[in-house]
C-alpha positions as CSV (number, residue, x, y, z in Angstrom):
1,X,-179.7,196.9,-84.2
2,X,-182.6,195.0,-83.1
3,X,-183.9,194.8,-79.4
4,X,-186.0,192.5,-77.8
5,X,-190.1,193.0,-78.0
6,X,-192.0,191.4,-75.0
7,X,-195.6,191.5,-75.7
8,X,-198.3,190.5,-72.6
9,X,-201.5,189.7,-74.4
10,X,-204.0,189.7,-72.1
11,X,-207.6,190.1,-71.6
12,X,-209.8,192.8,-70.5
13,X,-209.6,193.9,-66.9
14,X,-206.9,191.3,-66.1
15,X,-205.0,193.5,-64.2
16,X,-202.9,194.0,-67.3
17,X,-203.2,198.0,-67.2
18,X,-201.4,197.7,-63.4
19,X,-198.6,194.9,-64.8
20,X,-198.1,197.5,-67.7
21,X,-197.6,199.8,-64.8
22,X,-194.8,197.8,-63.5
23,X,-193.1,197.5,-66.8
24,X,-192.9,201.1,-66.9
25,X,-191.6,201.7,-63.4
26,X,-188.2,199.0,-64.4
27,X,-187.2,202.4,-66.3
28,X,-185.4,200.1,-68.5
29,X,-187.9,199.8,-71.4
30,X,-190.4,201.2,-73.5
31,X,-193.9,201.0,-72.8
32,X,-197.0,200.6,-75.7
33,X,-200.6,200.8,-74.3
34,X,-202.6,198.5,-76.7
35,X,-201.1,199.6,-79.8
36,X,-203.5,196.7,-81.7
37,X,-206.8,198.3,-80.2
38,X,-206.6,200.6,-83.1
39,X,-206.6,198.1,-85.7
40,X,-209.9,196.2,-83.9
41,X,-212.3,198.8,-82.9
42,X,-211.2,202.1,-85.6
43,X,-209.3,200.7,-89.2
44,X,-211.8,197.6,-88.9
45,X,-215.0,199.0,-86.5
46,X,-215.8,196.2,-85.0
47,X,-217.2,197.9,-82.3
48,X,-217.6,201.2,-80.8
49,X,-215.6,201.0,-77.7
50,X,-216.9,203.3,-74.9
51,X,-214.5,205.3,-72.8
52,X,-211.8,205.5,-75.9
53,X,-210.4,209.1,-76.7
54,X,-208.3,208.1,-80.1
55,X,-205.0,210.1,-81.0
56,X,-205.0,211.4,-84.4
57,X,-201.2,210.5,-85.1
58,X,-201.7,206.6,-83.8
59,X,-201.5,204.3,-86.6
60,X,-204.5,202.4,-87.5
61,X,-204.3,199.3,-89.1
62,X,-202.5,196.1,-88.2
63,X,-199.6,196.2,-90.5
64,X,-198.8,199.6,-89.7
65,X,-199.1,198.7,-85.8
66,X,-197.1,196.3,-86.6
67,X,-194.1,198.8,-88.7
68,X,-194.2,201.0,-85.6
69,X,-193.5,198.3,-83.0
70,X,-190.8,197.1,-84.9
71,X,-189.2,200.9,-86.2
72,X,-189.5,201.3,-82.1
73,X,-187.2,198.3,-81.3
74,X,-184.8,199.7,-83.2
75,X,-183.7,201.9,-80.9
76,X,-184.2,200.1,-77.7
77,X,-186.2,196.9,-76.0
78,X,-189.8,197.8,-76.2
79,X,-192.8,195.8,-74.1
80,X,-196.1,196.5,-75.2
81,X,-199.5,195.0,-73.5
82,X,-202.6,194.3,-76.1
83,X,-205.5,191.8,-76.2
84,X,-205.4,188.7,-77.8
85,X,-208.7,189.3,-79.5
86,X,-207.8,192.6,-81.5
87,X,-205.1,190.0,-83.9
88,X,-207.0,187.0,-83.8
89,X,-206.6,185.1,-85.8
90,X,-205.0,186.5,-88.8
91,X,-201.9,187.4,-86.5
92,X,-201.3,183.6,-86.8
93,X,-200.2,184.0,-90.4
94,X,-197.6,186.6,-89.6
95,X,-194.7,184.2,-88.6
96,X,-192.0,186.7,-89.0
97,X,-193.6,189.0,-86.2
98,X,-194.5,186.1,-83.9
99,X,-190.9,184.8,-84.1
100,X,-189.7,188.2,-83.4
101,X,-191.6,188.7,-80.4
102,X,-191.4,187.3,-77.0
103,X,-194.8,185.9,-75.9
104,X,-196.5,185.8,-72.4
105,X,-199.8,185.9,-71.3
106,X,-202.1,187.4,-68.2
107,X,-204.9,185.8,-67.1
108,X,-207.2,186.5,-64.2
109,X,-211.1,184.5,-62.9
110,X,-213.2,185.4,-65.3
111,X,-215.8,186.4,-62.5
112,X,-214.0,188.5,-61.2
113,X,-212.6,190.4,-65.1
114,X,-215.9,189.7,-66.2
115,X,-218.1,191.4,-63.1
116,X,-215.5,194.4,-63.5
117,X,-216.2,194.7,-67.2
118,X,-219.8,195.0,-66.8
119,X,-219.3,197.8,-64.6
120,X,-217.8,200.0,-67.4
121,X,-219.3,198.4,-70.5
122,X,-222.6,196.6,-69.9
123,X,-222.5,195.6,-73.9
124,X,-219.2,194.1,-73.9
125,X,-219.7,191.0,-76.7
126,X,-218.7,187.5,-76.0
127,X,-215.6,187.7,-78.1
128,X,-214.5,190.7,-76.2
129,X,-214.3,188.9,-72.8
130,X,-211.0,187.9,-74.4
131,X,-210.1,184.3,-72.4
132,X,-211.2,182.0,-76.3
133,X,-208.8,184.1,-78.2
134,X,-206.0,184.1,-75.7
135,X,-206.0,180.7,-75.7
136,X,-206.4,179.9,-79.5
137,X,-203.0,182.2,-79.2
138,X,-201.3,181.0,-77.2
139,X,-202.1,177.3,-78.6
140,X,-201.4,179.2,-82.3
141,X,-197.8,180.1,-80.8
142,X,-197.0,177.0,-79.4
143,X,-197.5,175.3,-82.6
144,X,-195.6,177.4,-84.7
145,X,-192.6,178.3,-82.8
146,X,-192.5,175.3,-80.5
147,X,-192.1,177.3,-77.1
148,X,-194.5,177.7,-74.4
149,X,-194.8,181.1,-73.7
150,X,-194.8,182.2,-69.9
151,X,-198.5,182.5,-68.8
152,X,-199.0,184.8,-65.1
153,X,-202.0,184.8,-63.4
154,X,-203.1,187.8,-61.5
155,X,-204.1,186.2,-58.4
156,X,-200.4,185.0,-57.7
157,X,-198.8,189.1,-58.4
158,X,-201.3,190.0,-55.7
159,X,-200.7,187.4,-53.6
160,X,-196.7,187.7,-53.5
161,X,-195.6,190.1,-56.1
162,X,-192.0,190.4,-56.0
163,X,-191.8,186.2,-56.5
164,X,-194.2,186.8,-59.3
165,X,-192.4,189.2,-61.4
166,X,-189.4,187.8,-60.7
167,X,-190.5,184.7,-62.0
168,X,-192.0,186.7,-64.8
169,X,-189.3,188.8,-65.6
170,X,-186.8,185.5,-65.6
171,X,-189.2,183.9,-68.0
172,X,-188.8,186.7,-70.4
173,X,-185.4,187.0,-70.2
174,X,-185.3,189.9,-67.9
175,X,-183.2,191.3,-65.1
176,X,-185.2,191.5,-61.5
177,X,-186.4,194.7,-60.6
178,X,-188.3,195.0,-57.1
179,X,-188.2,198.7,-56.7
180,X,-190.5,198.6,-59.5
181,X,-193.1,197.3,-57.9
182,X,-193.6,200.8,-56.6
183,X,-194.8,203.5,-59.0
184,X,-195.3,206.7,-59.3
185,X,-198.7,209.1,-59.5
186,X,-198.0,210.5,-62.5
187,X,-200.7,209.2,-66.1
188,X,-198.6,207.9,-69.0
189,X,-199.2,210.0,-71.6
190,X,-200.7,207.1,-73.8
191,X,-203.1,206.3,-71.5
192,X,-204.9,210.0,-71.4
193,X,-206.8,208.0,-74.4
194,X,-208.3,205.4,-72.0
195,X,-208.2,207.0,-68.8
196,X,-212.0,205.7,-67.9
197,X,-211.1,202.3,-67.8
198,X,-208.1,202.7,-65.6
199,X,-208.8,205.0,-62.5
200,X,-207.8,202.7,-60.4
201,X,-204.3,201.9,-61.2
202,X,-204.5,205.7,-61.7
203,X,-205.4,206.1,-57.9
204,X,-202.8,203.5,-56.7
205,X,-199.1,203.2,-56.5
206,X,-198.8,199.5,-55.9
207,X,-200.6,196.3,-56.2
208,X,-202.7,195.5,-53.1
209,X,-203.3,192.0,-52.0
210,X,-206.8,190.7,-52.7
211,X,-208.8,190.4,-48.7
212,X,-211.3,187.5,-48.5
213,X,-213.8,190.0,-48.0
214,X,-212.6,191.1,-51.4
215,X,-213.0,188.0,-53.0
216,X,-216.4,187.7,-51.2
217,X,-217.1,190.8,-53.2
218,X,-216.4,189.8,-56.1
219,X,-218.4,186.2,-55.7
220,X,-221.3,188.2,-55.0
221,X,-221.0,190.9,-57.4
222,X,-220.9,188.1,-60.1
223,X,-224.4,186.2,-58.5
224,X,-225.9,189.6,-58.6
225,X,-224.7,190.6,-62.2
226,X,-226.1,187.1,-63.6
227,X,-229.6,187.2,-62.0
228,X,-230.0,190.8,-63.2
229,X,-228.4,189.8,-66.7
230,X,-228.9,185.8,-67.8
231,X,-226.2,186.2,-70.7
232,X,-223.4,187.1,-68.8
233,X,-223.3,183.7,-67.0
234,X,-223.3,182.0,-71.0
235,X,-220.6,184.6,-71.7
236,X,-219.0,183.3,-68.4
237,X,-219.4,179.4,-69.0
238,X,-218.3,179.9,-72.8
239,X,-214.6,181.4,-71.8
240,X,-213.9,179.0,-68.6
241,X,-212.9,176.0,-70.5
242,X,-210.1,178.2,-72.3
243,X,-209.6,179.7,-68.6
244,X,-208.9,176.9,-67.1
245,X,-206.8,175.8,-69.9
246,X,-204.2,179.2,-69.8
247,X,-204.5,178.4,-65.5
248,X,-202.7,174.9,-66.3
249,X,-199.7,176.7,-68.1
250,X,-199.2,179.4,-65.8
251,X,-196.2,179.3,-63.7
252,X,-196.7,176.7,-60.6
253,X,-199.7,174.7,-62.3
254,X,-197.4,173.0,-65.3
């Protein structure tokens, strides 16, 4: 029997690791952690990716990724979080996956992603700030299936989570669970291979609501980043157009 696959394809630190989080606490589905990131930075080195502690027994290229996922819904509804970037664009071609799987998309200010990427990975490339290929996926998806995947934005989970996922959850064809907007303290085991880039969702239990002194933070912290490093505001300008395109078909802008 075959059960539904939900994939989020996201960009990096989009909150994504914390949603994934969420997923796991419904209790009623399997979890993947970036399955694809093997295929993009190990079976075809297109970068070494700092902070990544590989398992041996992970499969590494795409079509094997791509076996696994679907052996795993099998034997129950799986969800699995991944860039958009690591099957760009050659995951276009495979229409029997993409009709398989049920699409959505997280998207978060690329000043604010983009300032928090730069913490942990000062070399991150252009292509890896992720927003481009999400958008050439989700545009890719549209055309071939003829639905419009459900696109979430961050901002709006911290800023009333419960109506987010449950819009979320609707749109995917999921039953509402609140009480999993609480979580436990306890790592995945899947994430021990990332663990740097995630202390802290590791150190929370919830989502917390973003403060204006926050988001003063994270205005600043971007005007400092770009004066002390000129290509991160060409990085910036290059990936707001597809931003801002994503931000129209998230939920409450269409």
């Amino acid at each position: 029997m075959s059960h539904p696959i939900i994939a989020l394809w996201s960009h990096p630190r989009s909150m994504s690791t914390a949603f994934e989080r969420i997923m796991r606490a419904r209790g009623d589905l399997e979890c993947l952690h970036e399955p694809f990131m093997y295929d993009y930075y190990i079976n075809r080195s297109k970068r070494v990716m700092p902070h990544f502690d590989a398992m041996d027994e992970h499969p590494r290229s795409y079509e094997a990724i791509r076996a696994m996922i679907l052996a795993k819904a099998e034997q129950g509804p799986l969800f699995f979080k991944d860039m958009s970037y690591y099957v760009m664009p050659h995951v276009l071609e495979d229409t029997q996956f993409l009709g398989r799987v049920t699409h959505s998309f997280l998207i978060r200010d690329p000043k604010a992603s983009l300032t928090s990427y730069a913490k942990l990975d000062p070399e991150f490339t252009s292509e890896e700030l992720g927003l481009e290929a999400q958008w050439q996926h989700y545009e890719g998806i549209v055309k071939l299936t003829g639905r419009k995947p459900v696109v979430i934005e961050s901002e709006s989970i911290q800023a009333n989570a419960p109506a987010a996922m449950q819009s979320y959850w609707r749109g995917v064809g999921l039953s509402d669970k609140p009480e999993a907007l609480q979580w436990g303290e306890d790592m995945p085991a899947d994430w021990q291979q990332v663990s740097g880039w995630h202390q802290g969702v590791l150190s929370s239990t919830s989502v917390k609501p973003v403060t204006d002194a926050k988001r003063q933070e994270i205005e600043d912290g971007f005007k400092k980043l770009i004066a002390a490093s000129p290509r991160f505001e060409g990085i910036y300008l290059h990936h707001l157009p597809y931003y801002e395109k994503l931000r129209k078909s998230a939920a409450g802008h269409g």
